[in-house]
HTML snippet that shows the backbone in 3Dmol.js (N, CA, C, O; Angstrom):
<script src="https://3Dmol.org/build/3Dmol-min.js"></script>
<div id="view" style="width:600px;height:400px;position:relative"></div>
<script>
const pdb = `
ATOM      1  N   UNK A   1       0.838  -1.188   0.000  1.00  0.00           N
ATOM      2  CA  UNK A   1       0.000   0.000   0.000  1.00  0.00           C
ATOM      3  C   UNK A   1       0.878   1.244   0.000  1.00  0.00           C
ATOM      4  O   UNK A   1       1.914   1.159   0.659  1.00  0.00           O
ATOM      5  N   UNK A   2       0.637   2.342  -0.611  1.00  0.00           N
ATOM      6  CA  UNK A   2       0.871   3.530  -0.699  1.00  0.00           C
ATOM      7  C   UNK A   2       0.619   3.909   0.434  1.00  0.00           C
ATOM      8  O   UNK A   2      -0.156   3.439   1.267  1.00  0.00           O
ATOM      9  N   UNK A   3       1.741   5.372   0.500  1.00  0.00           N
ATOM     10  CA  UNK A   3       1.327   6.171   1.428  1.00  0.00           C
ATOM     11  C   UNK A   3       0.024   6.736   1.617  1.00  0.00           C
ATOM     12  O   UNK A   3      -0.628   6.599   2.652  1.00  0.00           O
ATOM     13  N   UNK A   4      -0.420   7.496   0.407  1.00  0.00           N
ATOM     14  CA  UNK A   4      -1.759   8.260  -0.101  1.00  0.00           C
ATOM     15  C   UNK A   4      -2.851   7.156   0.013  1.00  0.00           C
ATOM     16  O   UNK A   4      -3.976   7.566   0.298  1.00  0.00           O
ATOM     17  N   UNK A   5      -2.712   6.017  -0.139  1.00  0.00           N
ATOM     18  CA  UNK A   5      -3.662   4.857   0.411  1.00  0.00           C
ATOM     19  C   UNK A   5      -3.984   4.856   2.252  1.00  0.00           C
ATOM     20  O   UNK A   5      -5.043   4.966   2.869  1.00  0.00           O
ATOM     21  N   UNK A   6      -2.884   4.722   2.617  1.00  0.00           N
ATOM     22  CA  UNK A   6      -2.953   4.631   4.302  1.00  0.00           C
ATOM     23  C   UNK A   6      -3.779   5.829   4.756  1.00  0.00           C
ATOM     24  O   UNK A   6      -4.560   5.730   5.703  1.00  0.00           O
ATOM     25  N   UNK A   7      -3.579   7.110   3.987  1.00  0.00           N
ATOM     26  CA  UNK A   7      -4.117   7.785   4.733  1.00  0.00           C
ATOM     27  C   UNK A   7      -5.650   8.223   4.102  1.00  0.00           C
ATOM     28  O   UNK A   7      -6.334   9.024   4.740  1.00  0.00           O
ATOM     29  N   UNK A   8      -6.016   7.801   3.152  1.00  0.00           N
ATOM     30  CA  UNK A   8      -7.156   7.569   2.746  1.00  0.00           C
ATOM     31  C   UNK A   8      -8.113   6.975   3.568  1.00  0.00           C
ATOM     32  O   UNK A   8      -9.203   7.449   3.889  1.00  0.00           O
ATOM     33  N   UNK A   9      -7.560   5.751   3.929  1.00  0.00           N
ATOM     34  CA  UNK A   9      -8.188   4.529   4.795  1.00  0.00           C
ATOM     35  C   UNK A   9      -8.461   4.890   6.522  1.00  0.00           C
ATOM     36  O   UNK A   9      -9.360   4.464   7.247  1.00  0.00           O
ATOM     37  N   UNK A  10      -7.201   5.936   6.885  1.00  0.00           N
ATOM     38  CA  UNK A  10      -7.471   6.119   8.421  1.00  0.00           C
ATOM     39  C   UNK A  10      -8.322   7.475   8.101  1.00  0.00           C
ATOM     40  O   UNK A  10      -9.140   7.583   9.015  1.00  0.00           O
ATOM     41  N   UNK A  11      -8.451   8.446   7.270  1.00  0.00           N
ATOM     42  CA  UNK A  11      -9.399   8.889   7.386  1.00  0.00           C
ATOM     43  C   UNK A  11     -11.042   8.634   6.917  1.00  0.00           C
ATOM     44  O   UNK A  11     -12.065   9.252   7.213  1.00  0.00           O
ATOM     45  N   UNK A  12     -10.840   7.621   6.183  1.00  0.00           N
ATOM     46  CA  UNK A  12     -12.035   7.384   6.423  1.00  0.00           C
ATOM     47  C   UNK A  12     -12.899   6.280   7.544  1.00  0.00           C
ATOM     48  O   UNK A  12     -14.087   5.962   7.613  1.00  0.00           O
ATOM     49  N   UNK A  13     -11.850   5.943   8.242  1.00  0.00           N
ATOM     50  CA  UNK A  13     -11.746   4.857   9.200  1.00  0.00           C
ATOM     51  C   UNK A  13     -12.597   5.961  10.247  1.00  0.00           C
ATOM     52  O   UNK A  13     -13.685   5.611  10.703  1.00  0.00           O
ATOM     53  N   UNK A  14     -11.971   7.406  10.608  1.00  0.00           N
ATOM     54  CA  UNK A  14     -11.983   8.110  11.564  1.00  0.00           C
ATOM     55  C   UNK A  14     -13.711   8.814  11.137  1.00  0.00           C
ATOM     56  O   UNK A  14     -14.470   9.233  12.010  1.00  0.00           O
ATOM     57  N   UNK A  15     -14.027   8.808   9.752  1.00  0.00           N
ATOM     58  CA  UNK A  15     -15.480   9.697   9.703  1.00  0.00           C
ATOM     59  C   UNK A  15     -16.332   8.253  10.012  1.00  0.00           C
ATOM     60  O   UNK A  15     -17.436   8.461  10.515  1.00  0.00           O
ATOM     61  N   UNK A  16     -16.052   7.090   9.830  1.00  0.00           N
ATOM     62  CA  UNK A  16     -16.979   5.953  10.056  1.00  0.00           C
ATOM     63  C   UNK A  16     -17.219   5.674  11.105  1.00  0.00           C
ATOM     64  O   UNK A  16     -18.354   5.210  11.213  1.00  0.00           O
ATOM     65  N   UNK A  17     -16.519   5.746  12.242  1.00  0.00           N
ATOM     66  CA  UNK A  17     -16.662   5.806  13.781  1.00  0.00           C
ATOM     67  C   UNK A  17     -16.541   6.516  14.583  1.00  0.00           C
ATOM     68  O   UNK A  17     -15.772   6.267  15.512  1.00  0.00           O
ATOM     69  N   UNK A  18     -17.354   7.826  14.515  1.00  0.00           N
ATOM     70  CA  UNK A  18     -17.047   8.682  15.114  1.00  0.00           C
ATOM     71  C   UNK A  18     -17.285   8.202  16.255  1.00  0.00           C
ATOM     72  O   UNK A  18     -16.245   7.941  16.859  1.00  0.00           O
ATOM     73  N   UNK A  19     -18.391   7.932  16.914  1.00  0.00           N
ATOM     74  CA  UNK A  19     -18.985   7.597  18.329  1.00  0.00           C
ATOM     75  C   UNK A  19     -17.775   6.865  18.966  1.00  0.00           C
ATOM     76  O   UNK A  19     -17.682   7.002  20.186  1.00  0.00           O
ATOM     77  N   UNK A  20     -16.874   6.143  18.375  1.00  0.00           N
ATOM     78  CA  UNK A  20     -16.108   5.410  18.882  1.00  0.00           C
ATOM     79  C   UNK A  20     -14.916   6.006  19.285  1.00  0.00           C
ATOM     80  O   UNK A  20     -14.324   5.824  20.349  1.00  0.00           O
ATOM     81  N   UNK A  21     -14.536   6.900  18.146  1.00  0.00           N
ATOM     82  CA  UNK A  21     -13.285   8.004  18.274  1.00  0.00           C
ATOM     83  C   UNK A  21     -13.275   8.940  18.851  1.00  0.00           C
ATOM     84  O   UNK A  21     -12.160   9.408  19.081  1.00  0.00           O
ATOM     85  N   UNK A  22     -14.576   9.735  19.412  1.00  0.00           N
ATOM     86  CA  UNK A  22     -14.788  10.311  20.640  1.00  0.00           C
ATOM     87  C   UNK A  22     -14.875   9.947  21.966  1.00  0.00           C
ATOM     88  O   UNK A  22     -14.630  10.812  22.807  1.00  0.00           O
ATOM     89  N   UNK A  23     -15.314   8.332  22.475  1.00  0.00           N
ATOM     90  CA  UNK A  23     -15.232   8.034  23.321  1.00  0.00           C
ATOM     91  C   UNK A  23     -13.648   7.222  23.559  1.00  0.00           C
ATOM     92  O   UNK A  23     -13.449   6.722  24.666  1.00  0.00           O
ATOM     93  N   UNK A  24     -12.940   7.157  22.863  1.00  0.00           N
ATOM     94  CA  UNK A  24     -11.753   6.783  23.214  1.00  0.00           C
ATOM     95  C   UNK A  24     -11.199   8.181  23.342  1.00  0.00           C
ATOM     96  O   UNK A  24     -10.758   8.160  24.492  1.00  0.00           O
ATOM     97  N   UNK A  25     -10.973   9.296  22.892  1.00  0.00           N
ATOM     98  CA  UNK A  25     -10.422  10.485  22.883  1.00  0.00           C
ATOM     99  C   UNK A  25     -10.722  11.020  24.159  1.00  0.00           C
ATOM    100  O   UNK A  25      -9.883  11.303  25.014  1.00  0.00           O
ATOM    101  N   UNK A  26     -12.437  11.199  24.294  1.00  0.00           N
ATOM    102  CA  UNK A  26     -12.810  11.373  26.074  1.00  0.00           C
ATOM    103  C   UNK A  26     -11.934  10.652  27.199  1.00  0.00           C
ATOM    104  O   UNK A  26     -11.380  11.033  28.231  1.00  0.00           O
ATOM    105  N   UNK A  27     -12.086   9.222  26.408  1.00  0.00           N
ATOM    106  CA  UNK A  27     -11.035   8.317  27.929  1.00  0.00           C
ATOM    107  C   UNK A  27      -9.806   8.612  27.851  1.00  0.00           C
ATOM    108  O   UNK A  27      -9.155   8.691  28.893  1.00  0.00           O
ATOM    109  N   UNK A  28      -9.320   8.797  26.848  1.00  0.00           N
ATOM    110  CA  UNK A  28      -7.457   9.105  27.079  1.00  0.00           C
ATOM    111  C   UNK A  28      -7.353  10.728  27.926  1.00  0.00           C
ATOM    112  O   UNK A  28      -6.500  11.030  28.760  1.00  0.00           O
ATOM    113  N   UNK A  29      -8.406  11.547  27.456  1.00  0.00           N
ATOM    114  CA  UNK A  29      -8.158  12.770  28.075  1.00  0.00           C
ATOM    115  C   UNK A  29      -8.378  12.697  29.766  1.00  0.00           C
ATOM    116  O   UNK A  29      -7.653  13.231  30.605  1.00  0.00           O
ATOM    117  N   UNK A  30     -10.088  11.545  30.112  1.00  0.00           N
ATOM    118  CA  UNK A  30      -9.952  11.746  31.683  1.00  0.00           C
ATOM    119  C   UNK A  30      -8.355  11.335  32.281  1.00  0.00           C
ATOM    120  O   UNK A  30      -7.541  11.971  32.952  1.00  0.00           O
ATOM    121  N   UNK A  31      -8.348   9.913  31.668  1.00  0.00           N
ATOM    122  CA  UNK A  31      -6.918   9.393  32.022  1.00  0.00           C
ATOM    123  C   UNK A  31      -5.934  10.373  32.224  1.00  0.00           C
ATOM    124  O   UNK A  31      -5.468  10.354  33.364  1.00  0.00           O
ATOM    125  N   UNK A  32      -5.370  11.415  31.300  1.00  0.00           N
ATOM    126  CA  UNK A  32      -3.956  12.192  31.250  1.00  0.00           C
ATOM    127  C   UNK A  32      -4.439  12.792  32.537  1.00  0.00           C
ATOM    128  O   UNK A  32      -3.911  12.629  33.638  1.00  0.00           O
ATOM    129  N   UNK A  33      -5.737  13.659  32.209  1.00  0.00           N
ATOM    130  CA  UNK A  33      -6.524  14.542  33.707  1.00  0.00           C
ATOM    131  C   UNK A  33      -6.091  13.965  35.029  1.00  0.00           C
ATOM    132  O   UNK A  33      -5.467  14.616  35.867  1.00  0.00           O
ATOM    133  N   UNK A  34      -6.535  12.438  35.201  1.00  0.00           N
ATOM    134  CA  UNK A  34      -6.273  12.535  36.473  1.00  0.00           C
ATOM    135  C   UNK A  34      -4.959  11.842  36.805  1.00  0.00           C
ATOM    136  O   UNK A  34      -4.491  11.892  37.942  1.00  0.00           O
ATOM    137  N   UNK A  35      -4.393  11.223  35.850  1.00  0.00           N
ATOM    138  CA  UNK A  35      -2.692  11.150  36.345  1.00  0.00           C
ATOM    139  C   UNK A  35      -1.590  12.569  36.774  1.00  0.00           C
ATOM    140  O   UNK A  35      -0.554  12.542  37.439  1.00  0.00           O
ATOM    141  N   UNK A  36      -2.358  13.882  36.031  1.00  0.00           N
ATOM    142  CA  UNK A  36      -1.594  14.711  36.726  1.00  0.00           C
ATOM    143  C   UNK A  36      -1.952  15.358  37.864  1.00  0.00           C
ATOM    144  O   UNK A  36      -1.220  15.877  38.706  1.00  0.00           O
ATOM    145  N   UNK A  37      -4.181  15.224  37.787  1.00  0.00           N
ATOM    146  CA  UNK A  37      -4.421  15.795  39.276  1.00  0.00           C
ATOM    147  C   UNK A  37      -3.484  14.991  40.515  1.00  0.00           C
ATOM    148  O   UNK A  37      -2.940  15.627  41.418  1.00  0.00           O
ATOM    149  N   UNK A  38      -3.388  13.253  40.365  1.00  0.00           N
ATOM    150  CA  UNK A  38      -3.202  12.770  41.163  1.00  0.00           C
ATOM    151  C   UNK A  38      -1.454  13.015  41.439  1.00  0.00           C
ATOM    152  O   UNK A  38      -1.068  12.333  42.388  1.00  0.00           O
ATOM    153  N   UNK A  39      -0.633  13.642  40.951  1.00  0.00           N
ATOM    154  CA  UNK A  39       0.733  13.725  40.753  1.00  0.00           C
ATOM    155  C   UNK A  39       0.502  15.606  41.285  1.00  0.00           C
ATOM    156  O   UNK A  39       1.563  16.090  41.678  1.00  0.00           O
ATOM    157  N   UNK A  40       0.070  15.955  41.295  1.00  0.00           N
ATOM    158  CA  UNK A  40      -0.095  17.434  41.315  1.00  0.00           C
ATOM    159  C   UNK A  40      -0.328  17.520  42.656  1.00  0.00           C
ATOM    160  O   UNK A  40       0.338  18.320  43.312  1.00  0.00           O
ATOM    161  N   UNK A  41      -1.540  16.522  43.426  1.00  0.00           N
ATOM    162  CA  UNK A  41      -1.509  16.083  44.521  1.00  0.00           C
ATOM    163  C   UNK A  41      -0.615  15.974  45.480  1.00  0.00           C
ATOM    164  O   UNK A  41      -0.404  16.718  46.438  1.00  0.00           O
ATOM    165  N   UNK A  42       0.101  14.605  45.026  1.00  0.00           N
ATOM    166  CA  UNK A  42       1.480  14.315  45.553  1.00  0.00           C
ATOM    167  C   UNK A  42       1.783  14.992  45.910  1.00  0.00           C
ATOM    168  O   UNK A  42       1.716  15.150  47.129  1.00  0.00           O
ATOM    169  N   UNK A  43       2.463  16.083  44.898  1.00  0.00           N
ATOM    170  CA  UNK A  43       3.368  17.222  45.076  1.00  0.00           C
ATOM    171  C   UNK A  43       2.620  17.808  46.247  1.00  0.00           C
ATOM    172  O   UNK A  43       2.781  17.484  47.424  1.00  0.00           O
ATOM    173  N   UNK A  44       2.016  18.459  45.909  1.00  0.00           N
ATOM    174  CA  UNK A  44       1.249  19.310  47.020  1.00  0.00           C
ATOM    175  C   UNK A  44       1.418  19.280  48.513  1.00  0.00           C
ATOM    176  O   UNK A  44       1.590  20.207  49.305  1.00  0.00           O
ATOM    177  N   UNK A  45       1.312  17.779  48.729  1.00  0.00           N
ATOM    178  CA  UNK A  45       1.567  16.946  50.027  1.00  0.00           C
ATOM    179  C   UNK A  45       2.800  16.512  50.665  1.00  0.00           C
ATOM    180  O   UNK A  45       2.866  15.867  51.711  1.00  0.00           O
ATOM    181  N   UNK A  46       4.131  17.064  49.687  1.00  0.00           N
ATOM    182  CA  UNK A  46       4.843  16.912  50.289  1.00  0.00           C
ATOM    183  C   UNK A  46       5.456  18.518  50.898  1.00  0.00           C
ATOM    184  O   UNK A  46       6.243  18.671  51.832  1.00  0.00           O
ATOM    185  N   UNK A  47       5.017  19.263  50.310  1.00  0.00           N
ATOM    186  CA  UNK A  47       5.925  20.290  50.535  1.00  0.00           C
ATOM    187  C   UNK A  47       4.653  21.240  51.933  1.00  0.00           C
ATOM    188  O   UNK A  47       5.009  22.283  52.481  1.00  0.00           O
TER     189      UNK A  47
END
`;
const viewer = $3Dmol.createViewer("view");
viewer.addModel(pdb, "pdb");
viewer.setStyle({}, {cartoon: {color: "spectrum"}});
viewer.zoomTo();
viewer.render();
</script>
């Protein structure tokens, strides 16, 4: 496969599931969110 193929395919991969590509995008964002509230925390608590 071509380059210009691959990206043909993930974008149309990405308009076919949206519902899916938003709720994984939502979960990676709570995730990053609370690994730094909980590290931000930390910090907080030690000083």
């Amino acid at each position: 496969m071509r380059t210009r193929d691959l990206g043909e395919l993930a974008v149309r991969n990405l308009r076919e599931a949206v519902l899916r590509n938003s709720l994984t995008t939502l979960g990676v964002a709570v995730g990053v969110a609370s690994l730094v509230a909980m590290l931000s925390l930390g910090v907080g608590l030690q000083t």
